[in-house]
C-alpha positions as CSV (number, residue, x, y, z in Angstrom):
1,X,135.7,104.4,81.0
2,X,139.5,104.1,79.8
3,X,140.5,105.5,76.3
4,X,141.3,102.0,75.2
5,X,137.5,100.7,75.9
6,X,136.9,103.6,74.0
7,X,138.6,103.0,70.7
8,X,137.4,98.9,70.7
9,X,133.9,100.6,69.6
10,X,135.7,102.2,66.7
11,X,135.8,98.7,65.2
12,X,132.2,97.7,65.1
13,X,131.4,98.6,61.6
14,X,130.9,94.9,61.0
15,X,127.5,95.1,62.9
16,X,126.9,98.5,61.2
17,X,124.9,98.3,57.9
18,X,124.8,102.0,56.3
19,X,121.3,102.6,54.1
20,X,120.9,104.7,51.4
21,X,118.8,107.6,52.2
22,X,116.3,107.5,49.3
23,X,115.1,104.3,50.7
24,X,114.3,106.1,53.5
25,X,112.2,108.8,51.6
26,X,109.8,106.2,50.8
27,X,109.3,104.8,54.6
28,X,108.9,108.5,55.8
29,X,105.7,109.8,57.3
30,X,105.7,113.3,57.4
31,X,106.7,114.5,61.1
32,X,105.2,117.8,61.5
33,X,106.5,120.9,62.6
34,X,106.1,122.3,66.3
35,X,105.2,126.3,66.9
36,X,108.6,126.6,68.7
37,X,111.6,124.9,68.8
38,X,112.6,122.0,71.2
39,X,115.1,123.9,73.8
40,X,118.9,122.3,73.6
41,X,121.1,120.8,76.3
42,X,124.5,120.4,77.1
43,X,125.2,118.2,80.5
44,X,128.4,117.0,82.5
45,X,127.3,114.2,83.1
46,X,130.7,113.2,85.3
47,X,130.7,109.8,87.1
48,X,128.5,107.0,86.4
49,X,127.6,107.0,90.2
50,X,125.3,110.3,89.2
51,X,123.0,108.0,87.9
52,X,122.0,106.9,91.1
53,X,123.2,109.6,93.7
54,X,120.7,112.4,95.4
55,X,123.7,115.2,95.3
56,X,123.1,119.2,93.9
57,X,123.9,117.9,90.5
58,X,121.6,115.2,90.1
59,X,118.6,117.5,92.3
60,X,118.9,120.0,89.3
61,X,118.5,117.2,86.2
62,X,115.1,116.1,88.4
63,X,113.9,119.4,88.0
64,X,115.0,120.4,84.3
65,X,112.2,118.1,83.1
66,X,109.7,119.9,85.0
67,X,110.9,123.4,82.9
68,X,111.2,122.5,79.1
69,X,108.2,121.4,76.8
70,X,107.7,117.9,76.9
71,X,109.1,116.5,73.9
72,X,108.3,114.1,71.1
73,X,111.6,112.1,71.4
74,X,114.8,112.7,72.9
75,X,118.5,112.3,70.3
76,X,121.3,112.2,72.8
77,X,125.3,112.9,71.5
78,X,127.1,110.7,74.1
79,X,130.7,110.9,74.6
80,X,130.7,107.3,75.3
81,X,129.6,106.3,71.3
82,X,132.7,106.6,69.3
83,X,132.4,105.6,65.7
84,X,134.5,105.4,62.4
85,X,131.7,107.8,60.4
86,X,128.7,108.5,62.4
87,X,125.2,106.8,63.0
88,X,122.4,106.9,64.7
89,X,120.4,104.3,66.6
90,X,117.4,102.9,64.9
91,X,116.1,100.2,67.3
92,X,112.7,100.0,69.2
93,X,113.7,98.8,72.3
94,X,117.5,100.4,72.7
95,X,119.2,98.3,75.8
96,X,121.0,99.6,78.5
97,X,124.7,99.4,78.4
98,X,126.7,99.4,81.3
99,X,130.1,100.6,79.7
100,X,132.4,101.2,83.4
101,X,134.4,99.0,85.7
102,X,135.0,99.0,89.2
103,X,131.9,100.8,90.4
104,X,129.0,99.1,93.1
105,X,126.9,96.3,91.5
106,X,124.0,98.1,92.5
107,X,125.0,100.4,89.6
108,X,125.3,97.7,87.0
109,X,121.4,96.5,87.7
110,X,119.9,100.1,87.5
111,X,116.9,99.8,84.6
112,X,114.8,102.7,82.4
113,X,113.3,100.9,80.2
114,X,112.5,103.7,77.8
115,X,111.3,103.0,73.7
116,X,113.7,103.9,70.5
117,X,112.4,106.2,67.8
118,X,113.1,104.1,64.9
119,X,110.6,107.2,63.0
120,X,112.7,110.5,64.2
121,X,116.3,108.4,63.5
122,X,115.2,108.3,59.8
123,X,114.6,111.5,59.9
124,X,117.9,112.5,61.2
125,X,119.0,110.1,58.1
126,X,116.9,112.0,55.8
127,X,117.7,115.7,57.1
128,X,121.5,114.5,56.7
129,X,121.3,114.4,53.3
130,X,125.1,115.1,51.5
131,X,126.3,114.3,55.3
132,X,125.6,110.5,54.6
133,X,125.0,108.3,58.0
134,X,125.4,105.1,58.6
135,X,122.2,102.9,60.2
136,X,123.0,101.2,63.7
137,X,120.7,98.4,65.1
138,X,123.5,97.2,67.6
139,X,124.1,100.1,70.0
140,X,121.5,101.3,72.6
141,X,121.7,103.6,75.4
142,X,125.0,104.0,77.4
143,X,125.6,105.8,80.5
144,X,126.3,109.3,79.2
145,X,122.5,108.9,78.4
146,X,120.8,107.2,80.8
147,X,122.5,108.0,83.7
148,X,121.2,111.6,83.0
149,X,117.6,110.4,81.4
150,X,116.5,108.6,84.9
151,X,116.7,112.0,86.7
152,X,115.1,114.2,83.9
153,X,112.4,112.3,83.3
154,X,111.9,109.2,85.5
155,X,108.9,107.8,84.4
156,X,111.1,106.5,80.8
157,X,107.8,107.3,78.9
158,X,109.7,109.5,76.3
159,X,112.2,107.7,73.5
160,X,115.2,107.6,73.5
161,X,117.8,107.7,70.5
162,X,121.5,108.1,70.4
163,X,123.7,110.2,67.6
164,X,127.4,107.9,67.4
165,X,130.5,110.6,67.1
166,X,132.5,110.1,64.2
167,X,135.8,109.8,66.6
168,X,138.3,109.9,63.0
169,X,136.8,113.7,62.4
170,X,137.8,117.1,63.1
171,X,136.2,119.3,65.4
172,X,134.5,121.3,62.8
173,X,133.0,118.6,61.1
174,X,130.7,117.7,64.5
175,X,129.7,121.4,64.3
176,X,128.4,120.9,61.2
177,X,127.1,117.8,61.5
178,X,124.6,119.6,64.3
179,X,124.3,122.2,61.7
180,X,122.4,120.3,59.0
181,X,120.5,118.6,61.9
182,X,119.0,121.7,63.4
183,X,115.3,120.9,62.3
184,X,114.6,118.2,63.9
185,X,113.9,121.0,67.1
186,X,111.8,122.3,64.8
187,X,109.9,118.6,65.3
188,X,109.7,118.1,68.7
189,X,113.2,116.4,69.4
190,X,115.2,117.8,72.3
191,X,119.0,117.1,71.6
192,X,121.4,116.6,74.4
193,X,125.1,116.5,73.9
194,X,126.3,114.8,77.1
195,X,129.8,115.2,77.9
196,X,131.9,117.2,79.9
197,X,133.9,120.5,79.7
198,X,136.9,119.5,81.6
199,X,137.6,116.1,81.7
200,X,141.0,114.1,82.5
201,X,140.5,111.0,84.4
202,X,144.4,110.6,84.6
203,X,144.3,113.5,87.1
204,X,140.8,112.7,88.8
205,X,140.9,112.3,92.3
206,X,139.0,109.9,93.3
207,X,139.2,110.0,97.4
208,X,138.4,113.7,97.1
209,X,135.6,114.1,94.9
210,X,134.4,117.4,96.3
211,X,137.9,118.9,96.6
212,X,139.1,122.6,94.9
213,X,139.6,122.0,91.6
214,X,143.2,122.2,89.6
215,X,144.2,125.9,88.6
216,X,143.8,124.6,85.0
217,X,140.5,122.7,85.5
218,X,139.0,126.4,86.7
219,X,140.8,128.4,84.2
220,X,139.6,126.1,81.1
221,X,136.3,125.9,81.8
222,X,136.1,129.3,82.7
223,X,137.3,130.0,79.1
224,X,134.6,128.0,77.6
225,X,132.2,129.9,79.6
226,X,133.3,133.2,78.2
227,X,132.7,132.2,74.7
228,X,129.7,130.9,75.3
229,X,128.6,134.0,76.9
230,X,129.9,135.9,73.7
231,X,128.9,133.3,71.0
232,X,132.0,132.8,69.9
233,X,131.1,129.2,68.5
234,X,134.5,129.5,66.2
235,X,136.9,129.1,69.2
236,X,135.2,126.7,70.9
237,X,135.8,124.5,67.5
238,X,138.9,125.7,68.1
239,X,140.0,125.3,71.9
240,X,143.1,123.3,71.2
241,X,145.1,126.3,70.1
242,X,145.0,128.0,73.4
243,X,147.8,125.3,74.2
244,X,148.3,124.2,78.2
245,X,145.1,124.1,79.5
246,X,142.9,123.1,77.0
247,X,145.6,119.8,76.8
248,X,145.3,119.6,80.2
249,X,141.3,119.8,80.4
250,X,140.8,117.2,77.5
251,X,144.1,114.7,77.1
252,X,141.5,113.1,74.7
253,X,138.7,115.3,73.6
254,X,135.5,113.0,73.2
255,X,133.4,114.3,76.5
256,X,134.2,117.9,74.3
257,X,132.7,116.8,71.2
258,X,129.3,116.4,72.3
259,X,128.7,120.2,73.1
260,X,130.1,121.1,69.1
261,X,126.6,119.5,68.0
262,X,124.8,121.6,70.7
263,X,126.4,124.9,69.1
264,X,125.5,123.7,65.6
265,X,121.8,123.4,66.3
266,X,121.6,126.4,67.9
267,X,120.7,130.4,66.9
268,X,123.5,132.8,67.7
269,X,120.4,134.6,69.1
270,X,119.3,132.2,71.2
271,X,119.5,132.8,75.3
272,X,121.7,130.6,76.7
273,X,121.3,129.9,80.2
274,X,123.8,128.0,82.7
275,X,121.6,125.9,84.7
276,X,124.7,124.1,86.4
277,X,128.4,124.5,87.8
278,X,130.9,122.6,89.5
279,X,133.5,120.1,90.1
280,X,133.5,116.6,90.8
281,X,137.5,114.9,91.5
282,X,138.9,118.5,91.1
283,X,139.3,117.7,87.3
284,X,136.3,117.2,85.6
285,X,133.7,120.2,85.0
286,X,130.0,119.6,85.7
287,X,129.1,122.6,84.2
288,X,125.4,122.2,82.0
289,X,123.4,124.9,80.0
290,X,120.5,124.9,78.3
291,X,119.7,127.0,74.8
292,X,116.1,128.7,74.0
């Protein structure tokens, strides 16, 4: 998806109402807590044609399902739900949105006819508290999320809700934002931040989708990588200031921003485990790791 279909969501507050989160206090049932926290996710989700490939990529989402606790509800970060503030999806029956151009038809009629979780997004309303989010009955499910859902769990018998990214923001501020949403693990919720490590369509090679990767492409996400390893959350919010590369890897930074949540939700102590690597048009990273 271009940059420019990107920013035309950035004008939908008009079908966005924001509620007051008292309201909400009333309409709560008490969502109880679990003996262990919901594991986290970050996936590369990469091209839209994932959703409907058999490739190494795709063989490993088919299996993570089979590895984490089944959970109560699923809150996915996409990089493809840009917003002015942020929201979350409150609808029962969240559509499919096919937000890409030029790809097979065959892509365009793939279903997963999964339910919302009208009860877990007031939740994330309610946990937000002095973070104030806006209530969104007109989004759905876009590829970053159900490209990757089909494979993890097939069977679409899990819901489905979608976090919007505040695109106006800094970087810290989607840290944080994960931060103050950290229990809902505690309720059975896996979170997903689906985006991508390296990502520049500009220099994408399409006609060589399994060629060696640019120097830069290896060297950024290999940086990411390291700090993972070591935890250090604070340059990751920070990856702009390492200068060439990291302009290189992410000329805009919205398949970034996803992972920023994932970080905020998680415990420094926490194992984190890389369950995925590679390339896919030598300059986007399909790297994907999974945390507790």
């Amino acid at each position: 998806m271009k940059r420019s279909s990107f920013m035309k969501l950035l004008g939908t507050g008009a079908l966005i109402s924001v509620i007051g989160l008292r309201s909400f206090a009333k309409e709560m049932e008490a969502i109880p807590e679990q003996e262990a926290p919901m594991p986290l996710l970050f996936i590369g989700h990469g091209s839209p044609m994932n959703a409907i490939e058999d490739n190494s990529f795709t063989r490993m989402l088919k299996g993570l399902g089979k590895t984490i606790p089944k959970p109560k509800a699923i809150m996915s970060v996409s990089a493809h739900w840009l917003t002015k503030g942020t929201y979350v999806c409150g609808v029962d029956k969240p559509k499919l949105i096919y937000d890409f151009y030029g790809f097979p038809e065959k892509l365009s009629q793939v279903k997963y006819p999964c339910g919302g979780s009208p009860k877990f997004a007031k939740e994330v309303m309610d946990l937000a508290n002095q973070n104030p989010l806006g209530w969104d009955e007109s989004w759905g499910l876009d590829h970053g999320t159900w490209s990757v859902m089909r494979h993890i769990y097939p069977n679409a018998d899990i819901p489905v809700f979608q976090l919007s990214i505040d695109y106006n923001n800094g970087l810290g501020y989607h840290f944080e934002i994960g931060k103050v949403l950290r229990e809902l693990r505690n309720k059975g919720v896996l979170v997903i931040g689906s985006g991508n490590l390296v990502h520049n369509l500009i220099k994408m090679d399409f006609q060589n989708l399994d060629g060696e990767p640019y120097d830069w492409a290896v060297q950024f996400d290999a940086y990411v990588k390291a700090r993972l390893e070591n935890r250090n959350f604070k340059a990751l919010i920070n990856y702009q200031q390492i200068g060439s590369a990291a302009n290189k890897a992410h000329p805009t930074n919205d398949h970034y921003l996803p992972m920023l949540y994932v970080l905020g939700m998680c415990d420094k102590n926490e194992p984190l485990e890389f369950i995925f690597e590679g390339y896919q048009g030598r300059s986007v990273s399909m790297r994907c790791f999974k945390v507790g």
